[in-house]
C-alpha positions in Angstrom: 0.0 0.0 0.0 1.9 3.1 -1.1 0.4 5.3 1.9 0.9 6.4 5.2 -1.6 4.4 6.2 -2.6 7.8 8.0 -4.4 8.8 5.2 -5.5 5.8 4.2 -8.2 5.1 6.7 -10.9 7.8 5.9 -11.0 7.8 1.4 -14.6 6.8 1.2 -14.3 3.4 2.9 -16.0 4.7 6.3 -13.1 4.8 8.1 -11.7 7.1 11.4 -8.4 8.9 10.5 -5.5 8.4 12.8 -3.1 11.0 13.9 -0.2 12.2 12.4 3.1 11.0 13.5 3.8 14.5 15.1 0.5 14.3 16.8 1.8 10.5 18.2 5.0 11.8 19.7 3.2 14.6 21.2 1.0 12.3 23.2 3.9 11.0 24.2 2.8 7.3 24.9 4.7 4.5 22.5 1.8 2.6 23.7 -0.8 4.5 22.1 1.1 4.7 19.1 1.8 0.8 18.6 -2.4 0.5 19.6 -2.5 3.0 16.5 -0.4 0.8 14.5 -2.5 -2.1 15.0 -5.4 -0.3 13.4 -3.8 0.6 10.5 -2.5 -2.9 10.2 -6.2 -4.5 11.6 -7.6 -2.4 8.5 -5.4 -3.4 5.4 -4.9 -7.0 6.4 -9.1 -7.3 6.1 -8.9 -6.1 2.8 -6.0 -8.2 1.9 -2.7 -5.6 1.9 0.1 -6.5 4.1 2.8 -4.2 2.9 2.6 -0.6 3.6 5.1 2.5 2.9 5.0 3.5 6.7 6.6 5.2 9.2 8.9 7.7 8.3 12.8 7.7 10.0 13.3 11.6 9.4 14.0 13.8 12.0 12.2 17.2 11.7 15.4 19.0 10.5 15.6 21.9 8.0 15.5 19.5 5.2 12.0 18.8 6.0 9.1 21.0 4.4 6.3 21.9 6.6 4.0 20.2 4.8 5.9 17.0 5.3 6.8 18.3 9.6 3.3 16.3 10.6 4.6 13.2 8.6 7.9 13.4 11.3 8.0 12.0 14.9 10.0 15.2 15.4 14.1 16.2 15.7 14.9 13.6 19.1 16.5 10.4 17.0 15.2 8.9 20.8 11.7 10.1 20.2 11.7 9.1 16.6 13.5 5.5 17.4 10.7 4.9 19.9 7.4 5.8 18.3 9.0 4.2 14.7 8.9 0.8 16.8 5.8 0.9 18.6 4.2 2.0 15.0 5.9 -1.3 13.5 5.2 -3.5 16.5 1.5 -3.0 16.2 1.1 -3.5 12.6 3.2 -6.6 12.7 0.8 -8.0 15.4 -2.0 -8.0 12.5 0.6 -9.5 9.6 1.9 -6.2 8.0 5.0 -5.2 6.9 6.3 -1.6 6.7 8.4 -0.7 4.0 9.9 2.7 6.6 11.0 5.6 4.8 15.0 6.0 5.4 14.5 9.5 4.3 18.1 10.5 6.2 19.7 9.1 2.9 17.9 11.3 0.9 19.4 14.0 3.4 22.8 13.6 3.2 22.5 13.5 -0.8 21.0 16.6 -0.2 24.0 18.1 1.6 26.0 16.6 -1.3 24.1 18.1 -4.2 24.9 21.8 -3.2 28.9 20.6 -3.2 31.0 20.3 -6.2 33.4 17.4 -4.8 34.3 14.5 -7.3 35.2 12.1 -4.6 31.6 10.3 -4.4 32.7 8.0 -1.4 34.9 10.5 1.1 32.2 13.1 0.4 29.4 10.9 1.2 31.2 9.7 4.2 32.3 12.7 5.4 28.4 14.4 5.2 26.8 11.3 6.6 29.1 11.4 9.9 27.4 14.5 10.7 23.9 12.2 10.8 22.1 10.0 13.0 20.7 7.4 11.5 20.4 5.9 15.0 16.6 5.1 14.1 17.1 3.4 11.4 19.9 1.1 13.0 17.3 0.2 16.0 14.3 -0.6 13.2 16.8 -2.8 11.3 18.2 -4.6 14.9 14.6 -5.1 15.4 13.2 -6.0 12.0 15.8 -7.2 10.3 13.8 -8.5 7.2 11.5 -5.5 6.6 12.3 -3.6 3.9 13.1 0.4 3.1 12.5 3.3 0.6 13.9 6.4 0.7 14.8 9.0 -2.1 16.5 12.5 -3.0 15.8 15.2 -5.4 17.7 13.1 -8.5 15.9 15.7 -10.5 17.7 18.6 -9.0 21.5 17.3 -9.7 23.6 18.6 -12.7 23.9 15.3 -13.6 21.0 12.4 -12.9 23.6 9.9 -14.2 26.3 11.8 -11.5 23.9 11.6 -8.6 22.7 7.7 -9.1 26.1 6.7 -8.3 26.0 9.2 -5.2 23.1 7.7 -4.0 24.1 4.0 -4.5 27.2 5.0 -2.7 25.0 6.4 0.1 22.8 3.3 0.2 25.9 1.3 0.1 28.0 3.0 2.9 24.8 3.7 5.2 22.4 1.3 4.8 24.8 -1.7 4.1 27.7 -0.9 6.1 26.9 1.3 8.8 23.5 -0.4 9.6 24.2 -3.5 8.4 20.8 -3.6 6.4 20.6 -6.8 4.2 16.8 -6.3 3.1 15.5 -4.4 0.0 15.2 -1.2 -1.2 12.8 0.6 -3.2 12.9 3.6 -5.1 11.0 6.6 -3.8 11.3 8.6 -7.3 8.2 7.9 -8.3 7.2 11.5 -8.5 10.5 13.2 -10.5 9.1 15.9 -12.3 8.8 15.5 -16.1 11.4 17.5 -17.3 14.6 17.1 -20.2 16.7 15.6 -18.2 14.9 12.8 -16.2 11.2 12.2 -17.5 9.3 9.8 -16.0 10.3 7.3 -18.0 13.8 6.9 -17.1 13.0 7.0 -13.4 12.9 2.8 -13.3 16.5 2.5 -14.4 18.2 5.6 -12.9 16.9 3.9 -9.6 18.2 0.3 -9.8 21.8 2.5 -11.0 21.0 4.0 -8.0 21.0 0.8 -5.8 17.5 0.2 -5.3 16.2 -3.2 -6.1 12.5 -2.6 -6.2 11.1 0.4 -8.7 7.6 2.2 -8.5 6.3 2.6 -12.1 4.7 5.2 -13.3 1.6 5.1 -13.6 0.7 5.8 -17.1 1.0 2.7 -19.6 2.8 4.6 -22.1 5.0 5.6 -19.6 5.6 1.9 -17.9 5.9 0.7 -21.9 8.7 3.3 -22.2 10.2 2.7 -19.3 10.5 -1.6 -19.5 11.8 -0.7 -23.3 14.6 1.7 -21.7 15.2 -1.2 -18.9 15.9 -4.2 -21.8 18.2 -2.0 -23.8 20.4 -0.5 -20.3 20.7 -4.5 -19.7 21.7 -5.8 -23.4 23.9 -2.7 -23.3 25.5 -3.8 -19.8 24.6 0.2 -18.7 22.7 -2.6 -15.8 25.0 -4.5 -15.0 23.7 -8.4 -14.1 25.5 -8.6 -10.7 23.3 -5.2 -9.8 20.1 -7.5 -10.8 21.1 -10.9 -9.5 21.7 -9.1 -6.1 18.4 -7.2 -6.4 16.5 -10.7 -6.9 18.1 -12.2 -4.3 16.7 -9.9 -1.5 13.9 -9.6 -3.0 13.2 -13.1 -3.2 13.9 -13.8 0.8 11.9 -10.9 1.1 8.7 -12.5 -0.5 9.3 -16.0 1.1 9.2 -14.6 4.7 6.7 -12.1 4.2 4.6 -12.5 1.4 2.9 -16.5 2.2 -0.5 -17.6 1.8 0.3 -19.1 5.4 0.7 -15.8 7.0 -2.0 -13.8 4.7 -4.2 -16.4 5.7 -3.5 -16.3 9.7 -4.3 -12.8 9.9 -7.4 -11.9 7.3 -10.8 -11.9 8.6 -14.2 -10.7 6.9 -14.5 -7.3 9.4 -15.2 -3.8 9.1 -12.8 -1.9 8.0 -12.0 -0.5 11.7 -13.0 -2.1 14.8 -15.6 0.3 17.1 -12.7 1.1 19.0 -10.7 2.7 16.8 -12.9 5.7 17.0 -12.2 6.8 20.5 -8.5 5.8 20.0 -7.9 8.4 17.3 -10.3 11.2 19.7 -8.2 10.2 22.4 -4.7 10.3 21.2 -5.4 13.8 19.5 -6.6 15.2 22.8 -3.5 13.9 24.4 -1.4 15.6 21.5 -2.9 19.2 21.7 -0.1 21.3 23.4 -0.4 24.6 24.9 2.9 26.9 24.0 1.8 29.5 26.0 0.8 29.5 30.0 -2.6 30.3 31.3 -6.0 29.2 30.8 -7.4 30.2 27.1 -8.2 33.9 26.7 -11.9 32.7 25.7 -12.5 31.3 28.7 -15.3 33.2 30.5 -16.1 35.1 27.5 -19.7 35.6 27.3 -21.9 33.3 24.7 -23.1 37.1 23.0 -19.5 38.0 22.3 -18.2 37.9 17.9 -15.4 35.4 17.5 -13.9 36.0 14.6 -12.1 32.8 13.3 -9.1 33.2 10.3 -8.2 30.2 8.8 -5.7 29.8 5.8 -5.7 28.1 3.0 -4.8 24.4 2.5 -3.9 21.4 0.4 -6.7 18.8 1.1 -5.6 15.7 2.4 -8.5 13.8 1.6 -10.4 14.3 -1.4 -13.9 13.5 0.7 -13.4 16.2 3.1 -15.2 19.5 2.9 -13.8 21.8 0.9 -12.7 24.0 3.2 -11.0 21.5 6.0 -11.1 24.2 8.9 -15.2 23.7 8.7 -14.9 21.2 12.1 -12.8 24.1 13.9 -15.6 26.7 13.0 -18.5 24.5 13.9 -17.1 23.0 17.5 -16.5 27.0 18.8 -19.7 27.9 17.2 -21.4 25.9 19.5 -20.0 28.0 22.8 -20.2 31.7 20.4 -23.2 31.7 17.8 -22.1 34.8 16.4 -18.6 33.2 15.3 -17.7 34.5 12.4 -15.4 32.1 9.6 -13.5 33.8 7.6 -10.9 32.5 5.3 -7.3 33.8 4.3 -4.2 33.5 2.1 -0.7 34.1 2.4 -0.3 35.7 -1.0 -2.7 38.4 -0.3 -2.7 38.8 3.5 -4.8 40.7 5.4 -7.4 42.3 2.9 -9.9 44.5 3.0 -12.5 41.9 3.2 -11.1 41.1 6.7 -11.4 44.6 8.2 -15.1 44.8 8.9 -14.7 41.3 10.8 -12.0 42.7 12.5 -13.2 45.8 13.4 -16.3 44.2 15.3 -15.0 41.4 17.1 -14.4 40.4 20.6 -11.5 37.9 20.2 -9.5 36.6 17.3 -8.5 33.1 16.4 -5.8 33.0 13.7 -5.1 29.5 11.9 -1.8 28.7 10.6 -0.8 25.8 8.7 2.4 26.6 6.4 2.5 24.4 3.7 5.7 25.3 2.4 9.2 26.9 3.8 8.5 29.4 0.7 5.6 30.6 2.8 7.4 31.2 6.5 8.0 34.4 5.6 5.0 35.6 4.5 3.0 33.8 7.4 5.2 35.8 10.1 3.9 39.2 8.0 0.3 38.3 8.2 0.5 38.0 11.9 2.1 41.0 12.0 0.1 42.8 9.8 -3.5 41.3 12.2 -1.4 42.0 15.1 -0.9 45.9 14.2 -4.1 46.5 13.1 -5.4 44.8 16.2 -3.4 46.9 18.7 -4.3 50.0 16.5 -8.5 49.0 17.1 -7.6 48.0 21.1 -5.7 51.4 21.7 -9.1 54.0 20.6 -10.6 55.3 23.6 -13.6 52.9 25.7 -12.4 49.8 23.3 -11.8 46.8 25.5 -8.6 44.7 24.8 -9.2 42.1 21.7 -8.7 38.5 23.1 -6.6 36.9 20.4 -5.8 33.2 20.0 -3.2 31.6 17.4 -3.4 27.6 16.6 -0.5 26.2 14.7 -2.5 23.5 12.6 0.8 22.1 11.0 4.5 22.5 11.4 5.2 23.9 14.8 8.9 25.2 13.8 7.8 28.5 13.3 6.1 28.8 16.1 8.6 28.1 18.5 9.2 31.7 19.2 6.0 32.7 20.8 4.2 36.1 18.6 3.9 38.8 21.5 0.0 39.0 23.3 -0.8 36.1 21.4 -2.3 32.7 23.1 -1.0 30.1 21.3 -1.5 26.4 20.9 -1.1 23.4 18.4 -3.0 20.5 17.2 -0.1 19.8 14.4 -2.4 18.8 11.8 -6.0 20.0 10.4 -7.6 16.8 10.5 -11.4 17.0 11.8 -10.4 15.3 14.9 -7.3 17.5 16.2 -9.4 20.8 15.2 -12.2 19.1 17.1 -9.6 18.5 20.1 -8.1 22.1 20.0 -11.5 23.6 20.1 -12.5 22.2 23.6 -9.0 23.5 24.4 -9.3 27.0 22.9 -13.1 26.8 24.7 -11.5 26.3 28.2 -13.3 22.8 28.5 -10.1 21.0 29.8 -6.4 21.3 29.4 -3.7 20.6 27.0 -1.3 17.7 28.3 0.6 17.2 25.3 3.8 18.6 24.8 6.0 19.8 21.8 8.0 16.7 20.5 12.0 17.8 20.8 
């Protein structure tokens, strides 16, 4: 299953999502997270799938986008180690696999692309002794036969041809070596942009030069005809070499005969819904354990009165699941609409800021909540002007004469790096993802109805 199994759950099959890695390690229970696992897993292995690209090994570094930050366990290789486990552990206990995304690869190829060294293997060694791969060396200790995918921007070298012997080198020295992984790898390339240099049809071979040993396709069949045309002529020109394929097979082939056995497909798949009852109040429960308060104090709405205008901003977003409203903030407005009828929703870009359209909503409200999700490190800078921007017009409105101070609120529904330095007179707190449950669990936050316990993963 090429998914995270995250999003998996809720694409028109009546499932409950789960929470987001970053949302697991900010519940900060490995046993919740393996119970999580075990749902996923309890879900695919009743409709037959017992392989699935899941969890990540990144550490939230500056490598990471922020769309991708919820997809992390965060920066701790500890924290990450732990909740990688419990995630595998519970979806072995139903008969799944997980193909984990070695991603840190990908990161030291990064380093390497900005460089202009020759020497592939000191240059390679030298950037991956400033990495911990310590997560990925405990997953392979403890799961010695699963497999692993991870990737780097082949798209963005000066030479593709250049940067699929860096990254074969990488696997090599890393994976082989240093962690002393003897399963397979698959190619993560799948999505290379279509460009002159690497279309999508040469993706296939560029990733077994690369090292890998198992290829996503693309998806089109002209493409995949392409691509298996390009494959027979690299191997009757020797450009694939038949040790690099013979090796390839072999892994492969222990791979399939411990994993992939009527025998153990059998033992685990049972005719049941696709999630047991209880999986419901595991995913409510673990996102109210995960909403962390960065700021001290009890919620500047509590005690507001029911009469007062909310005015709630939220950005917008990439949809994570094509059955979800369109705008995926609706759950937020909805739950705080039940404590403050005259909420008012009103949506907001980055590219155009604080408009004109937001001013009258502005001028009459009582308190503020500002949503921010950035989606892309293109975007950090723009988000930190838009609060800015609300903040100064806010303290502008609060400082004419008989105008009561403007409660204002600020929920980080996404990557939590920029948040890390609080914004001045702003109460802020962070569900980490804008799921329908975690907005649903901020809200009784942001309502006063209990406290956050979680806590920002490290």
């Amino acid at each position: 299953m090429d998914a995270y199994g995250y999003d998996i759950l809720p694409f028109g099959i009546g499932g409950v999502q789960v929470p987001y890695p970053l949302s697991l390690a900010a519940a900060r229970s490995t046993a919740t997270t393996s119970r999580v696992g075990q749902a996923i897993g309890k879900t695919l292995s009743s409709i037959g799938i017992n392989w699935i690209f899941t969890p990540t090994l990144d550490l939230l570094t500056e490598f990471i986008e922020p769309l991708d930050a919820s997809q992390t366990f965060g920066k701790d290789p500890v924290t990450v180690q732990q909740h990688a486990l419990a995630i595998i552990e519970g979806l072995a206990s139903e008969g799944v696999s997980a193909c984990t995304n070695a991603h840190p690869v990908g990161e030291v190829l990064e380093i390497f692309r900005t460089q202009s060294s020759t020497d592939l293997a000191s240059d390679v060694q030298e950037q991956s002794d400033l990495a911990d791969f310590a997560p990925i060396a405990a997953v392979i200790t403890s799961y010695p036969r699963n497999s692993m995918q991870f990737g780097a921007p082949i798209h963005e070298f000066p030479e593709p041809e250049r940067s699929a012997h860096a990254i074969r080198a990488a696997c090599e020295l890393i994976l082989r070596n240093k962690c002393r992984f003897q399963g397979p790898t698959v190619s993560s390339f799948v999505d290379t942009p279509n460009d002159a240099r690497v279309c999508a049809k040469h993706v296939p071979l560029l990733s077994l030069l690369c090292g890998h040993n198992m290829v996503k396709i693309p998806k089109e069949e002209t493409a995949q005809r392409a691509s298996i045309s390009i494959l027979e002529a690299a191997i009757a020109s020797n450009i694939l070499s038949p040790e690099l394929i013979r090796t390839g097979a072999a892994r492969i082939a222990t791979f399939k005969d411990q994993l992939f056995t009527w025998e153990r497909a059998l033992t685990h798949h049972q005719a049941q819904p696709l999630l047991t009852p209880s999986s419901g109040p595991l995913a409510h429960d673990t996102y109210r354990a995960s909403t962390t308060a960065l700021s001290p104090g009890a919620s500047p709405l509590l005690g507001l009165a029911r009469t007062s205008i909310v005015v709630v901003l939220t950005p917008t977003v990439p949809r994570r699941n094509p059955d979800s409203p369109s705008d995926p903030f609706e759950p937020l407005g909805r739950a705080l609409s039940r404590s403050f009828p005259r909420l008012r929703h009103v949506p907001y870009t980055l590219s155009a800021g604080l408009t004109e359209v937001h001013l009258p909503f502005l001028q009459r409200a009582t308190a503020v909540v500002c949503v921010l999700s950035n989606t892309s490190s293109a975007m950090t800078e723009s988000q930190d002007e838009f609060v800015t921007s609300l903040h100064d017009n806010l303290r502008i409105r609060d400082a004419m004469p008989g105008q009561q101070r403007t409660r204002k609120v600020v929920i980080g529904a996404g990557d939590p790096r920029d948040l890390r330095d609080p914004f001045v007179g702003w109460w802020i707190v962070l569900s980490y993802e804008y799921s329908r449950g975690a907005l649903e669990a901020v809200a009784e936050v942001v309502l006063g109805e209990r406290e956050a316990t979680g806590k920002l993963p490290s």
